[in-house]
ChimeraX commands (.cxc) that place a marker at each C-alpha (Angstrom):
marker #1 position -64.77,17.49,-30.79 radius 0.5
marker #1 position -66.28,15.98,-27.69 radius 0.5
marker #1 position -67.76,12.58,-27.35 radius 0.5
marker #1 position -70.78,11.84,-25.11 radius 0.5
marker #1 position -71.55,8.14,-24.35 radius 0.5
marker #1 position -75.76,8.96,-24.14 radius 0.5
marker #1 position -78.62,7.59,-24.86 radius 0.5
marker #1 position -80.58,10.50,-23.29 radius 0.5
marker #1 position -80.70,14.11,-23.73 radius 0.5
marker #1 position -78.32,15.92,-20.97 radius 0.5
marker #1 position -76.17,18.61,-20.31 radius 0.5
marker #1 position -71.99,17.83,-19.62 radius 0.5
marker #1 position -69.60,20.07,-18.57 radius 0.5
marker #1 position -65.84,19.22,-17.78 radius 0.5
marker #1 position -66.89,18.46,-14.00 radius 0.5
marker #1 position -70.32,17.80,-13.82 radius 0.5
marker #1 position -72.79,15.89,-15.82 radius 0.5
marker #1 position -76.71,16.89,-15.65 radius 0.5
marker #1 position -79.45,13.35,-17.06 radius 0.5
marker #1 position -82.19,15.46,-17.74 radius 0.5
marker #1 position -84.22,12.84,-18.71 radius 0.5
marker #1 position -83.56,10.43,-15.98 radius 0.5
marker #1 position -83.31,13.10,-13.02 radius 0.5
marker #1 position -79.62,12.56,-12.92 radius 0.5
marker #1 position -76.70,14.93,-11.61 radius 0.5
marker #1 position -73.46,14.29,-10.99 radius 0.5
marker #1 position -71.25,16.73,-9.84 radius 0.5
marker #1 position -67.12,16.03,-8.84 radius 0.5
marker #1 position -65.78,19.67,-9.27 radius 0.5
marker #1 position -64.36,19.20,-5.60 radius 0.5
marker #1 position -61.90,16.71,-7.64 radius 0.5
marker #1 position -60.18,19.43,-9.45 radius 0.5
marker #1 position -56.99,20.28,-7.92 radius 0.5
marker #1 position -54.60,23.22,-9.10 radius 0.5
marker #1 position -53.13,22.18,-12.34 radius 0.5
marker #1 position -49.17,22.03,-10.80 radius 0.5
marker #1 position -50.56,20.01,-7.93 radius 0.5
marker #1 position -51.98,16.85,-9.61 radius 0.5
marker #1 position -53.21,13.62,-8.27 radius 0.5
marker #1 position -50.23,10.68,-8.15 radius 0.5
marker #1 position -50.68,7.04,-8.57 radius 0.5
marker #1 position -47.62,4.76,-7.79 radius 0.5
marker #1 position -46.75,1.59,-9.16 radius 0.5
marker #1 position -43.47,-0.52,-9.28 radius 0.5
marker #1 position -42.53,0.66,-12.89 radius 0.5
marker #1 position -44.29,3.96,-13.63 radius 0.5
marker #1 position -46.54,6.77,-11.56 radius 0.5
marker #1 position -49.56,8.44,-13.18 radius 0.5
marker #1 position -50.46,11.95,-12.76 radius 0.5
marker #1 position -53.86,12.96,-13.14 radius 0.5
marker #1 position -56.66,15.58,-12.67 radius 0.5
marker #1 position -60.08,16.85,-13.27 radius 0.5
marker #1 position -61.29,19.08,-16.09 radius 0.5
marker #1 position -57.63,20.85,-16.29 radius 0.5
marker #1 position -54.58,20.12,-18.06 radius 0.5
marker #1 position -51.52,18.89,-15.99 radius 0.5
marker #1 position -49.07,21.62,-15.37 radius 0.5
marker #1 position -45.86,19.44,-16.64 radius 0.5
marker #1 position -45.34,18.40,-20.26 radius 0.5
marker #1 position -45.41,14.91,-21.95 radius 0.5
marker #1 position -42.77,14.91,-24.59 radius 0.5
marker #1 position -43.63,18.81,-25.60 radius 0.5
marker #1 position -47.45,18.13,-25.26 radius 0.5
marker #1 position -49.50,18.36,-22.28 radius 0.5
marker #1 position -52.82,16.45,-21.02 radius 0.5
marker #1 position -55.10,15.71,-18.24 radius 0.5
marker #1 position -53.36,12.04,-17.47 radius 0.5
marker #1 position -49.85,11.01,-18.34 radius 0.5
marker #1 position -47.86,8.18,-17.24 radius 0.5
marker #1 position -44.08,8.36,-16.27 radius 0.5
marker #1 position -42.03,5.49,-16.23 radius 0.5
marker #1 position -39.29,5.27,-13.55 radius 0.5
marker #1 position -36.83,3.22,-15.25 radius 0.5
marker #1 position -36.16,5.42,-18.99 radius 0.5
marker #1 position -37.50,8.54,-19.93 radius 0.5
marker #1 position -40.90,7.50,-21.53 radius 0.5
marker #1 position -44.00,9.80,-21.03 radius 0.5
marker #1 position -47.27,9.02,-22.40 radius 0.5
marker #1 position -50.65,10.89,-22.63 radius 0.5
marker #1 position -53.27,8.63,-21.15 radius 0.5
marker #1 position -56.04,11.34,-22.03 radius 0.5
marker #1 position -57.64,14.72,-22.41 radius 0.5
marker #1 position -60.53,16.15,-20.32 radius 0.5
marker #1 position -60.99,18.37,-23.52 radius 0.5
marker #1 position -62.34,14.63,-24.69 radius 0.5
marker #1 position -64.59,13.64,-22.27 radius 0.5
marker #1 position -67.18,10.74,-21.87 radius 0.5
marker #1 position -69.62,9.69,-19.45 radius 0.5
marker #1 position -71.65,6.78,-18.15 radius 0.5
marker #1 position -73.76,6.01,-14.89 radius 0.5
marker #1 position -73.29,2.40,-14.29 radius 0.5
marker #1 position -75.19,-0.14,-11.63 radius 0.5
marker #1 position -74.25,-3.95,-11.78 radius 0.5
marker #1 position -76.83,-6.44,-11.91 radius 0.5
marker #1 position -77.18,-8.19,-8.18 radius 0.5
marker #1 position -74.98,-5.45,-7.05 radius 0.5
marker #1 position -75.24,-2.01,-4.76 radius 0.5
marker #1 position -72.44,-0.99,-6.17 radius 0.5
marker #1 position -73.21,1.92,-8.52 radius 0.5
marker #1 position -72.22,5.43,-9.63 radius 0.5
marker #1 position -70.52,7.24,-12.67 radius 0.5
marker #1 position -67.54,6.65,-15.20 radius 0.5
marker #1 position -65.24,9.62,-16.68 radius 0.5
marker #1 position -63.62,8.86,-19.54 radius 0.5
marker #1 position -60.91,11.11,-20.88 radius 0.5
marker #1 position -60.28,9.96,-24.49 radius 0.5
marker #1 position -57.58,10.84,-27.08 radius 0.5
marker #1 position -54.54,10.39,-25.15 radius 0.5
marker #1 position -51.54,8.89,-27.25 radius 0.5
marker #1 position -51.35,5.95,-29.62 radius 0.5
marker #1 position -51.46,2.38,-27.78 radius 0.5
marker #1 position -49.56,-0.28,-30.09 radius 0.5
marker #1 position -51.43,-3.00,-28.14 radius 0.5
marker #1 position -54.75,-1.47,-29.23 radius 0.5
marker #1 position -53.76,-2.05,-32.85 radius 0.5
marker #1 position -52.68,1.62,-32.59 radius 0.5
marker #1 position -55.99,3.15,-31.05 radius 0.5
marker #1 position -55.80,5.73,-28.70 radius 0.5
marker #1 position -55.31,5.65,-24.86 radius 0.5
marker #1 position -58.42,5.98,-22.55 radius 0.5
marker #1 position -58.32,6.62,-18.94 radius 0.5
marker #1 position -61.39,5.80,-17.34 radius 0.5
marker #1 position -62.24,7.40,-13.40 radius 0.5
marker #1 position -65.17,5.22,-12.02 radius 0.5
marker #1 position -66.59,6.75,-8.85 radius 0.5
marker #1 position -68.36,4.37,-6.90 radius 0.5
marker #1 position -71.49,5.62,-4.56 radius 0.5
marker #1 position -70.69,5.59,-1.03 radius 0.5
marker #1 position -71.05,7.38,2.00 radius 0.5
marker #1 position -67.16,6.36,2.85 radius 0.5
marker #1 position -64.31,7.85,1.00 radius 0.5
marker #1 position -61.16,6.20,-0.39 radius 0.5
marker #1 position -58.06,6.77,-2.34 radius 0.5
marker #1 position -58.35,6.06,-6.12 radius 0.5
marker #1 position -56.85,2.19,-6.87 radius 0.5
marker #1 position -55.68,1.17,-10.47 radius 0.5
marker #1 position -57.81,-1.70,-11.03 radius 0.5
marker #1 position -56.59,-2.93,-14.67 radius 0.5
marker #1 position -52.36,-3.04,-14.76 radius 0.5
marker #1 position -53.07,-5.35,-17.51 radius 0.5
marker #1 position -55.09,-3.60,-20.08 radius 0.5
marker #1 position -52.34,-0.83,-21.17 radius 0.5
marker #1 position -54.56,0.90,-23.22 radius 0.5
marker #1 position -57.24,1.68,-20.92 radius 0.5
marker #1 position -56.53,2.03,-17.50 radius 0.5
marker #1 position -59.14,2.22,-14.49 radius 0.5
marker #1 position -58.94,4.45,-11.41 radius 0.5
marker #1 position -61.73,3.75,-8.94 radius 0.5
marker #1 position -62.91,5.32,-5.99 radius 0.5
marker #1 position -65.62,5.27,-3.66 radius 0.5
marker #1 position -67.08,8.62,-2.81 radius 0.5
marker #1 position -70.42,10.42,-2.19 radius 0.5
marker #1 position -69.64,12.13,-5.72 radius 0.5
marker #1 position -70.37,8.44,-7.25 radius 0.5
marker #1 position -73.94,9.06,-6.10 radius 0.5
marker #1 position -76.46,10.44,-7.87 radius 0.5
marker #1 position -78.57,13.48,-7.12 radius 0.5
marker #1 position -81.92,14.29,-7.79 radius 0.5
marker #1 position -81.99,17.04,-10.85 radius 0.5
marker #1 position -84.83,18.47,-9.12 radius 0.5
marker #1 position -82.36,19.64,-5.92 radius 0.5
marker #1 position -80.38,21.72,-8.82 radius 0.5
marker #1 position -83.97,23.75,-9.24 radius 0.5
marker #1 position -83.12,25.04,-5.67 radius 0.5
marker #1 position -78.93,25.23,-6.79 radius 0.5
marker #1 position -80.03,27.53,-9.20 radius 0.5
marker #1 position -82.16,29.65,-7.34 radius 0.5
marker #1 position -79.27,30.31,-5.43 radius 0.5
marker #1 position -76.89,30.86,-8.31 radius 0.5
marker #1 position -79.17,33.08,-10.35 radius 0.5
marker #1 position -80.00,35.00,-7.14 radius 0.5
marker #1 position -76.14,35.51,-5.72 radius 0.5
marker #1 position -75.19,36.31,-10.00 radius 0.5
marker #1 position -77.72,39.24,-9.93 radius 0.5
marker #1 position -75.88,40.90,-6.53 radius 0.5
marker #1 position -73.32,40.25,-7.78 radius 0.5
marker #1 position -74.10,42.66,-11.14 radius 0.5
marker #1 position -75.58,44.95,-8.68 radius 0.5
marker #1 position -72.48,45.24,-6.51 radius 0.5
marker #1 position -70.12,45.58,-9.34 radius 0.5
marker #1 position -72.51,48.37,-11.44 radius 0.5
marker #1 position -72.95,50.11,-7.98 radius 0.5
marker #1 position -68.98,50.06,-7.25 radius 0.5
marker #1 position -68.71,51.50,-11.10 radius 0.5
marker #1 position -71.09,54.29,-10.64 radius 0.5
marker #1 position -69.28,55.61,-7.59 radius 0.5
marker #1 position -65.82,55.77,-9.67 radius 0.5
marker #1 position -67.21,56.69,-12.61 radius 0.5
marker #1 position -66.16,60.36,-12.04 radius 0.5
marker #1 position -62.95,59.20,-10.94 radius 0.5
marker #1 position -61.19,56.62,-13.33 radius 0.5
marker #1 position -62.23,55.68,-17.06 radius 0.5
marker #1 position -63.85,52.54,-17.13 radius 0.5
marker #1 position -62.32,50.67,-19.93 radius 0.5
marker #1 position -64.22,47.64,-22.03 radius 0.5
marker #1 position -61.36,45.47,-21.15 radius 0.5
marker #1 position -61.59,45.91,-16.97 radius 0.5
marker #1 position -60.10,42.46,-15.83 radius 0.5
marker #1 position -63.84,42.02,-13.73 radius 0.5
marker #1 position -65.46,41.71,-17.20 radius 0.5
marker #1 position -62.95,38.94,-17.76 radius 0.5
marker #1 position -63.25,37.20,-14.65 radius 0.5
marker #1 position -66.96,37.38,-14.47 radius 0.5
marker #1 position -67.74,33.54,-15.82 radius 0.5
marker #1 position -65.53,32.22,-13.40 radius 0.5
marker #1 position -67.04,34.11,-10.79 radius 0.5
marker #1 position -70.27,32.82,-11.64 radius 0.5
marker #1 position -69.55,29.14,-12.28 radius 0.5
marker #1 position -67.80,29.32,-8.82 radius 0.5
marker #1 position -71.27,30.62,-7.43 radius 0.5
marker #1 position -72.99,27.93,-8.90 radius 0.5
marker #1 position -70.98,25.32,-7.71 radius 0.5
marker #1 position -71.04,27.00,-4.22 radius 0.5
marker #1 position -74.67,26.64,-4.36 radius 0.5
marker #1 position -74.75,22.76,-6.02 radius 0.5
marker #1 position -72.27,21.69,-3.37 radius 0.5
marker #1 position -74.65,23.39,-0.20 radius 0.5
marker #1 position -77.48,21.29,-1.75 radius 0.5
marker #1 position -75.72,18.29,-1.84 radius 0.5
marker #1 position -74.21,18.45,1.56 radius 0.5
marker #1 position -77.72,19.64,2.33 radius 0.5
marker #1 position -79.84,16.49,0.91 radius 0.5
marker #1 position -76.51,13.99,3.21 radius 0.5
marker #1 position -77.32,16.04,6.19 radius 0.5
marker #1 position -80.89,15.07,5.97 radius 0.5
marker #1 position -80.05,11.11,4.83 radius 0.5
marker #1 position -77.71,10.85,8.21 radius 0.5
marker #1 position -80.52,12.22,10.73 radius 0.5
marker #1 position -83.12,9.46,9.02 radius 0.5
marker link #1:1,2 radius 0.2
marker link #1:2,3 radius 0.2
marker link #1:3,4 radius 0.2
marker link #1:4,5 radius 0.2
marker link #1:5,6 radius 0.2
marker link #1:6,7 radius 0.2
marker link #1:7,8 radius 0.2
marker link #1:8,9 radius 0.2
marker link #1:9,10 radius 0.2
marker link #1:10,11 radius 0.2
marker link #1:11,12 radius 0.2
marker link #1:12,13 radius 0.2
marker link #1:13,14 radius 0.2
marker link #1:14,15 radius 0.2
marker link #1:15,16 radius 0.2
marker link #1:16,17 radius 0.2
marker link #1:17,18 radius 0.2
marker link #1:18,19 radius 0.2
marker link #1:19,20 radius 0.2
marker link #1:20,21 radius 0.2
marker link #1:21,22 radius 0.2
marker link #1:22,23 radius 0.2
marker link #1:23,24 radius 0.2
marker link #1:24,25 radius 0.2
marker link #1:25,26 radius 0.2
marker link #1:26,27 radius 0.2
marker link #1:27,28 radius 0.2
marker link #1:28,29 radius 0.2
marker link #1:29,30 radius 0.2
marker link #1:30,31 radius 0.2
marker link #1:31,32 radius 0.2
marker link #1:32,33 radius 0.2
marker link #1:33,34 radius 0.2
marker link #1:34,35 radius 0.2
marker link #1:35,36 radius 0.2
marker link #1:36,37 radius 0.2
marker link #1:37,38 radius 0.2
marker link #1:38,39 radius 0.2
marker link #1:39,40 radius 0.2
marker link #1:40,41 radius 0.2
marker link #1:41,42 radius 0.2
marker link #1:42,43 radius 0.2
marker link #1:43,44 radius 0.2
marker link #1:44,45 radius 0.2
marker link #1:45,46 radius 0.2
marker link #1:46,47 radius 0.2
marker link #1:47,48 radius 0.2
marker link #1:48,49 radius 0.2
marker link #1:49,50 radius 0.2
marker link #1:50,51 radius 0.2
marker link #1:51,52 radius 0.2
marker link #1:52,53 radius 0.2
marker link #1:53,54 radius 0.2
marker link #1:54,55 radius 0.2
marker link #1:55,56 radius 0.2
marker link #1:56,57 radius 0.2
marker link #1:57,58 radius 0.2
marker link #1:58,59 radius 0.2
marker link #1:59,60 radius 0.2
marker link #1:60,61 radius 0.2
marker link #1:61,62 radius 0.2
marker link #1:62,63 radius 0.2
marker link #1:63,64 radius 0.2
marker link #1:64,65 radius 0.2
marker link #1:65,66 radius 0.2
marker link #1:66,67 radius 0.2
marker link #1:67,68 radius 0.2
marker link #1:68,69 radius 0.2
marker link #1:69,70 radius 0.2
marker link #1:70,71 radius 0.2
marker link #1:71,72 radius 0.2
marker link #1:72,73 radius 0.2
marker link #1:73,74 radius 0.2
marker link #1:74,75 radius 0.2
marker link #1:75,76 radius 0.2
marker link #1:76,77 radius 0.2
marker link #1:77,78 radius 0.2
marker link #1:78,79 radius 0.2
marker link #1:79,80 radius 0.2
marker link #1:80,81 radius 0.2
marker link #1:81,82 radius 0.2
marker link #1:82,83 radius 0.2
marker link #1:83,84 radius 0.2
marker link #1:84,85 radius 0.2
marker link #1:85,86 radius 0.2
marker link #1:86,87 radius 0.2
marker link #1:87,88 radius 0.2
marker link #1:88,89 radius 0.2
marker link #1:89,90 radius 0.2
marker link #1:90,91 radius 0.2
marker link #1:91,92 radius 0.2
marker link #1:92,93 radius 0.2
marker link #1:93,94 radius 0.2
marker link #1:94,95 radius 0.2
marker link #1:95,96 radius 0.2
marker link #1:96,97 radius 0.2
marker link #1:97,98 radius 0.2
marker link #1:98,99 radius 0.2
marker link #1:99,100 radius 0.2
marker link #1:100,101 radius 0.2
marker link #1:101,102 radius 0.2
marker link #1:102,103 radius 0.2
marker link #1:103,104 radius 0.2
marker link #1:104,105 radius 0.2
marker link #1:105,106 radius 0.2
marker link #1:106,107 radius 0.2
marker link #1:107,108 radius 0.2
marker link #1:108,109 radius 0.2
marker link #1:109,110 radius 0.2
marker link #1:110,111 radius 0.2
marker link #1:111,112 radius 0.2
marker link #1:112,113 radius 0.2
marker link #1:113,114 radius 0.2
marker link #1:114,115 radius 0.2
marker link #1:115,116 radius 0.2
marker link #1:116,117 radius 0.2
marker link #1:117,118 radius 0.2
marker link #1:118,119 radius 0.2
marker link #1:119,120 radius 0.2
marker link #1:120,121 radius 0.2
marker link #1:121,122 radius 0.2
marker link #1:122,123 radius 0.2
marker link #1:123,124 radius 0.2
marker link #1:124,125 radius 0.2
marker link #1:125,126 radius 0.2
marker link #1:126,127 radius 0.2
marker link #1:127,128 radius 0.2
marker link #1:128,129 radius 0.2
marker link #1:129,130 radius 0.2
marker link #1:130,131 radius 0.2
marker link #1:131,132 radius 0.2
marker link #1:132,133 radius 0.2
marker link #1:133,134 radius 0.2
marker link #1:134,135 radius 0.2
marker link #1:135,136 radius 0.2
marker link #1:136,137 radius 0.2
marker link #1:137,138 radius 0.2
marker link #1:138,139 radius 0.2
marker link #1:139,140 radius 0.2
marker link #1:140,141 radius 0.2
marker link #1:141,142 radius 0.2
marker link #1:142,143 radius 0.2
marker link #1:143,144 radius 0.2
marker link #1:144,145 radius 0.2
marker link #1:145,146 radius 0.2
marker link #1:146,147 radius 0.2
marker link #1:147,148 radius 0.2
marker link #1:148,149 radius 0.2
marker link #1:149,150 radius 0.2
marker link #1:150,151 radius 0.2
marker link #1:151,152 radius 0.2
marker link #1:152,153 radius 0.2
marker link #1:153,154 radius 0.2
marker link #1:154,155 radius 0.2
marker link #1:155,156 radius 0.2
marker link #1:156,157 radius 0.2
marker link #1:157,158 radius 0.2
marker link #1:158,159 radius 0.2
marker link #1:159,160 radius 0.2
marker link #1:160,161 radius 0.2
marker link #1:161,162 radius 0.2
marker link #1:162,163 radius 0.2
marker link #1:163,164 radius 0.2
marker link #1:164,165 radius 0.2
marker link #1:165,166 radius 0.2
marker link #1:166,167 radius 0.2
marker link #1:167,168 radius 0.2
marker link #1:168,169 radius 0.2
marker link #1:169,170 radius 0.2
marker link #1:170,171 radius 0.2
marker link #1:171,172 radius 0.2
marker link #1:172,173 radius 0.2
marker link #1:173,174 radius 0.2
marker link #1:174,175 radius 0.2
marker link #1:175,176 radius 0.2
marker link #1:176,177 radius 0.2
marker link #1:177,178 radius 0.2
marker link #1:178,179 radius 0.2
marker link #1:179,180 radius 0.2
marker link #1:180,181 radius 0.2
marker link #1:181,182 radius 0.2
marker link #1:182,183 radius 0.2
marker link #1:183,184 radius 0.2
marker link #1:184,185 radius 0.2
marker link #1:185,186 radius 0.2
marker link #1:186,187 radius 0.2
marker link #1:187,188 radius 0.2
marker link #1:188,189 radius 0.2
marker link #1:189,190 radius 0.2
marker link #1:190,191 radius 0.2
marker link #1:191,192 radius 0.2
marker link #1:192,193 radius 0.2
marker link #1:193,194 radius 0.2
marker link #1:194,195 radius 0.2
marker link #1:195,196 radius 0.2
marker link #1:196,197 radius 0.2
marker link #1:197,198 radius 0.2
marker link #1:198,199 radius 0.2
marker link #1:199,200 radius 0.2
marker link #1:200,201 radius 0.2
marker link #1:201,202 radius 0.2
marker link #1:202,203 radius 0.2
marker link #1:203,204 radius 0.2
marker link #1:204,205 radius 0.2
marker link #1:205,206 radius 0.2
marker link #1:206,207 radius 0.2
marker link #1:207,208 radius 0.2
marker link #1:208,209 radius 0.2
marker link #1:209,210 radius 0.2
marker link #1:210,211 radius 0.2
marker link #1:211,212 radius 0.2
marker link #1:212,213 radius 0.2
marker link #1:213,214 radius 0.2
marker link #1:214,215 radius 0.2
marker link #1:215,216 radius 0.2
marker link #1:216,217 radius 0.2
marker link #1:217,218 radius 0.2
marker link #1:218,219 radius 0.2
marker link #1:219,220 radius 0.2
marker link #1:220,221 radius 0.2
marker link #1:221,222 radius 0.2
marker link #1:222,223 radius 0.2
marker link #1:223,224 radius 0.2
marker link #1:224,225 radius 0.2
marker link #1:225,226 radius 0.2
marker link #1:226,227 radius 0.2
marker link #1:227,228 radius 0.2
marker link #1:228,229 radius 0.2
view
């Protein structure tokens, strides 16, 4: 099951989140790092390991997830959450510039101090055109800690820029079919073409990958054009 905080219609994947109602995109698919290299938070007692729309390659007393804490001092593990359980909010404070989006990864493992709720780990990216490290902002609240961090993937994008992304995607997705049907024709007399070629299996990543190629050139695109104003 996944859980959307929305009020609106939209359309969520693990690393991006499309308002289609309020002209709202988010993208942070730049985030995601490879699942044996994760992010690492240090405090005094414990480190955190974390990443984006993966699992972490290391397991949490036999279970894995996309956040787990470590302490330093005994052999506890805990599961702060699962991108598998995801949940997301655009925030703005009142009297405040400070704006962007929260990630929520939910269902991590039982929190005593939450009468035995689950752990939530929450990733609020702030909008800005400087970038920072992620900070733990709530060592009190056990049950749901908050990484922050100001980056230009904390600011929204205009869901009418994503018209041109997929322009771009559908058109590179089509040459791409054409290359591969051309590439089969030529061998065709040569090698049996079986129904489970690995490029059949690989083709959805292919594609998402194109289509983030494409989101990404708009967005660096649309800064390029707010620095020269």
């Amino acid at each position: 099951m996944m859980i959307f905080i929305l009020f609106v219609p939209a359309i969520a994947d693990y690393l991006y989140w499309d308002d289609q109602v309020d002209e709202k995109y988010y993208d942070w698919s730049s985030l995601q790092r490879p699942d044996d290299l994760p992010y690492t938070y240090y405090t005094d007692d414990y480190e955190i390991l974390y990443n984006f729309g993966t699992d972490i390659d290391l397991p949490c007393n036999g279970k894995k997830g996309s956040a787990i804490r470590r302490s330093f001092t005994s052999d506890e593990c805990v599961i702060l959450g699962n991108h598998e359980f995801s949940a997301y909010k655009s925030f703005e404070f009142a009297g405040s510039e400070k704006k962007g989006i929260k990630i929520m990864y939910l269902e991590g493992d039982k929190c005593k101090k939450n009468d035995f709720g689950n752990r939530i780990i929450t990733f609020q990216l702030v909008c800005s055109d400087i970038e920072s490290d992620f900070q733990l902002l709530n060592d009190i609240n056990d049950c749901n800690l908050v990484l922050e961090k100001y980056t230009y993937l904390g600011c929204e994008e205009d869901t009418r820029n994503q018209w041109i992304a997929n322009c771009i995607f559908t058109a590179s997705a089509v040459l791409l079919l054409v290359c591969i049907a051309a590439c089969l024709s030529d061998k065709e007399n040569e090698i049996e073409v079986e129904s489970n070629i690995p490029v059949w299996r690989e083709m959805k990543t292919v594609i998402r990958r194109s289509k983030i190629f494409a989101s990404n050139n708009i967005s660096k695109l649309k800064n390029s054009e707010y620095e020269n104003v």
